[in-house]
N, C-alpha and C positions, 0 to 999 in steps of 0.2 A: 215853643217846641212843636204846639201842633202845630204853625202853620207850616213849620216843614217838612214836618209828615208827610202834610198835603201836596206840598208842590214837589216833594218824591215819587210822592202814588202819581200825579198828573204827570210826573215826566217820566216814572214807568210804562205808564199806560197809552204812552205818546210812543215810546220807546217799541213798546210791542203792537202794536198798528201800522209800526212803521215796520216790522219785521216782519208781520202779515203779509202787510202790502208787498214787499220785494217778494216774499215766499210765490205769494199767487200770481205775480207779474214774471210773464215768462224771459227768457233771455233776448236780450236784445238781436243775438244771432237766430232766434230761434221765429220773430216777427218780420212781417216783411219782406220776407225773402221772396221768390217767383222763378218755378220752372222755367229755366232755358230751351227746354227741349219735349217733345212728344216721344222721342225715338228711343228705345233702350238698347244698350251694348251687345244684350243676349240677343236681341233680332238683324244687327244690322247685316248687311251682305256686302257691300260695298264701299271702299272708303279712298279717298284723295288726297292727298298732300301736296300743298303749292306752299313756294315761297318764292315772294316777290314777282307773283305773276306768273312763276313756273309751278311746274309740276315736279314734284320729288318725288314722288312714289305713285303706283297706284295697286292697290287689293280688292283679293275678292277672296270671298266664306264659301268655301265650297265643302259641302256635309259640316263637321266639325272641324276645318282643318282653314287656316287664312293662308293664303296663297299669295308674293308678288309677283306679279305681271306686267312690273313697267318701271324701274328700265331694264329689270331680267325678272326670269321665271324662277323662281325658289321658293320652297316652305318661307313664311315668317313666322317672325319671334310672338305668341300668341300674346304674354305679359308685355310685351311694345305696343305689342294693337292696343289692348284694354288699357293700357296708360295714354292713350291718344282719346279713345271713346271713353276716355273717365269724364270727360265735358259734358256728355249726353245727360250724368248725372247734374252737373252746378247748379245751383242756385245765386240770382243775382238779388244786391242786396238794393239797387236801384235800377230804373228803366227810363232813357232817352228817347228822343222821338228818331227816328233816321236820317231830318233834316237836317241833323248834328254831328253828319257822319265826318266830316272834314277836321271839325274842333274835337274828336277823339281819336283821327288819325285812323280811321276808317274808310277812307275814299282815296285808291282801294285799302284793304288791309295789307298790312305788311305778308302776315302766313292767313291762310283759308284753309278749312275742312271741307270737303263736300263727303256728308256720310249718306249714303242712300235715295242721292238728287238735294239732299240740303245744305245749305251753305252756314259757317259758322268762319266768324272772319275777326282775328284779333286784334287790336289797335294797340294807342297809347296807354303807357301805366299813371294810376291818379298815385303820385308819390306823398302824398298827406295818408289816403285809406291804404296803399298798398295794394289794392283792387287793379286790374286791367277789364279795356271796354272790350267787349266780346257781339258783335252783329248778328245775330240770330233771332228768327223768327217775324222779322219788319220790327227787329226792335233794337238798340244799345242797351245791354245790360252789364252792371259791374260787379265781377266773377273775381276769385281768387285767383293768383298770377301763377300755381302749380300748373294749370291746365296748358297751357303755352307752351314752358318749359317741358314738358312730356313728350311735345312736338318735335320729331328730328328735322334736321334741313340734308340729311344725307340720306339715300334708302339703304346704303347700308347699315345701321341702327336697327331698320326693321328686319334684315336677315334671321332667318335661325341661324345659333350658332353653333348647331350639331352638323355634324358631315353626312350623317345618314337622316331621310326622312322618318316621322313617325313608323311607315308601315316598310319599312327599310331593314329586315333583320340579315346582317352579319353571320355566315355559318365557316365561313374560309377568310383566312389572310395569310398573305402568300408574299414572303418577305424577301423569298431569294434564298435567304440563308437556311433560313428555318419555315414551316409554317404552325398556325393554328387552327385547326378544323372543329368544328362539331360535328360529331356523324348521327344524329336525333336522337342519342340519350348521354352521350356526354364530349366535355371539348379533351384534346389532347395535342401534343404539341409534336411536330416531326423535326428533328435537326438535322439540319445537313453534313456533308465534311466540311470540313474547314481546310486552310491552306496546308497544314500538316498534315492532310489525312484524318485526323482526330473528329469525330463527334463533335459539333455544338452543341449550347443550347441544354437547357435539366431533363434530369430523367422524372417520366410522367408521375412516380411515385411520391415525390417530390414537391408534386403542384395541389392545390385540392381542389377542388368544384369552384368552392367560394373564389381561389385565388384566377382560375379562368375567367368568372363569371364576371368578377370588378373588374378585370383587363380588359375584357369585350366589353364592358357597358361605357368606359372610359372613349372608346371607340363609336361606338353605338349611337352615345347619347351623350355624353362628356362638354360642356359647354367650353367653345373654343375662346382667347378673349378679343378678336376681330372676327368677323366676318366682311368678305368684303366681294367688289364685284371683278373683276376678270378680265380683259380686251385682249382676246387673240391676236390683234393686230397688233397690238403695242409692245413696247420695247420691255415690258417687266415679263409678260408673257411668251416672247419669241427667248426669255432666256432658258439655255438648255437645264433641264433640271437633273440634280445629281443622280437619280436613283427613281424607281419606280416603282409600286408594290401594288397588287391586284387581290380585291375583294369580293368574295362571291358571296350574293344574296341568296335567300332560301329559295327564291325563285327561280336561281339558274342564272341569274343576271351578274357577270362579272365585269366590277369598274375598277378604272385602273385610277390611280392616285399620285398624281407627280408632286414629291419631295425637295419642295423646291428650296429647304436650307433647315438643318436640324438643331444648328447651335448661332446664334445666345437661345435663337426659338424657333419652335418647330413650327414651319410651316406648311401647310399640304395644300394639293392643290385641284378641283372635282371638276374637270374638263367640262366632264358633260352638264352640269349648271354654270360653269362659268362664274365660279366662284373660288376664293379662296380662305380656308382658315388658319389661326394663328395662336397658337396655345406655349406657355408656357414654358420655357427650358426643363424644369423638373418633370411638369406632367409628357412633355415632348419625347423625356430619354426612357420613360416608363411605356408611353405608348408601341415605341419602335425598339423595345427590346421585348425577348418571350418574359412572357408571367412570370413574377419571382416565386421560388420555392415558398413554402412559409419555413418560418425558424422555429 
């Protein structure tokens, strides 16, 4: 009986040494690992996207605001960029010499980064780790395969997909039938006649602050679910659009807006970016009707 005691207590005591040891042994994910990068998200200023040799976009950080520039001029989507420069953050979990670049499908890469003059180039995936080789720094490193996927192959992905810019405020829309103004303390809606003579459109009594306020931010700042780019020349763009509606900014500045099809979805269309966005049937018939009463 005692000698089992004993070999209890020794295999307790084996038991908890070994518990130790895992406790103070850090995680494997946690050793090992090596910055990919110098660069962080919050500084960089300029960024590139190729694939397969070309170029899909190119941006620039101009104050707070990322900008594309290439192959058209539009605000971008700020959460697109920081999911591209999340790479800046990786950590690899192993490092190749560069003489390797060919056996990782790195000579050239398929898609390149160039953020701020450096180059960040993705190869093949190690389908055992799950890992992709990632060329940055004079080094191959094997990075997690999110970073990749964040990469669009279209620049429209990076578009915003609000129709108005950040410093872009909305104080007039001008429907034709009806409008909606702000005169700098509150919005209010004017209707027109209608084909009977009759008034459109609710009475102001009717609408409340709150119910202007969502309809114009829907407007404003409402995320559309394409953005896309635009060729004047082209056969989508020479077609005539149904209807037309002009918006005037607090600046004075009135843009007009071709409606280029309202139903299954609303599409519009911002000449002067050469851009087009593309929103939802429900949220499309809300947009282009006046603000509903509340109940």
């Amino acid at each position: 009986m005692r000698k089992s005691w004993i070999t209890l207590g020794v295999l307790a005591a084996c038991v908890a040494a070994l518990g130790l040891f895992v406790w103070l042994t850090p995680p494997q994910t946690q050793r090992n690992t090596t910055a990919v990068a110098t660069l962080k998200p919050a500084g960089v200023r300029a960024l590139r996207v190729q694939f397969r040799g070309k170029t899909v976009a190119v941006l620039e950080r101009r104050d707070a605001e990322w900008l594309l520039v290439d192959p058209v001029k539009a605000p971008a989507d700020a959460f697109q960029v920081l999911r591209v420069l999340a790479v800046l953050d990786a950590r690899s979990t192993a490092q190749y010499p560069t003489t390797d670049a060919a056996r990782f499908d790195l000579d050239p890469p398929q898609t390149e980064l160039i953020i701020d003059g450096q180059r960040f180039g993705f190869g093949a995936i190690n389908t055992v780790t799950r890992e992709q080789y990632l060329l940055a720094q004079n080094q191959i490193h094997a990075v997690e395969t999110r970073y990749a996927t964040a990469i669009p192959t279209n620049a429209n992905a990076l578009i915003r997909r609000s129709i108005f810019a950040a410093g872009e405020t909305p104080v007039r829309f001008d429907f034709g039938a009806f409008n909606v103004s702000h005169d700098g303390n509150k919005w209010s809606v004017t209707p027109q006649k209608n084909n009977e003579g009759n008034k459109a459109g609710h009475n102001d009594g009717d609408i409340s602050q709150d119910d202007f306020n969502r309809w114009a931010a829907q407007w404003r700042e409402g995320s559309a679910l394409r953005a896309a780019v635009t060729d004047a020349s082209g056969s989508d763009a020479a077609k005539a659009a149904p209807r037309e509606i002009f918006v005037t900014l607090k600046n004075g500045t009135k843009i007009p807006l071709a409606i280029v099809q309202e139903q299954p979805e609303l599409v519009v269309r911002r000449a002067d970016l050469g851009l087009q966005f593309t929103f939802t049937g429900d949220i499309g018939r809300q947009m282009m009707s006046a603000p509903p009463a509340r109940k």
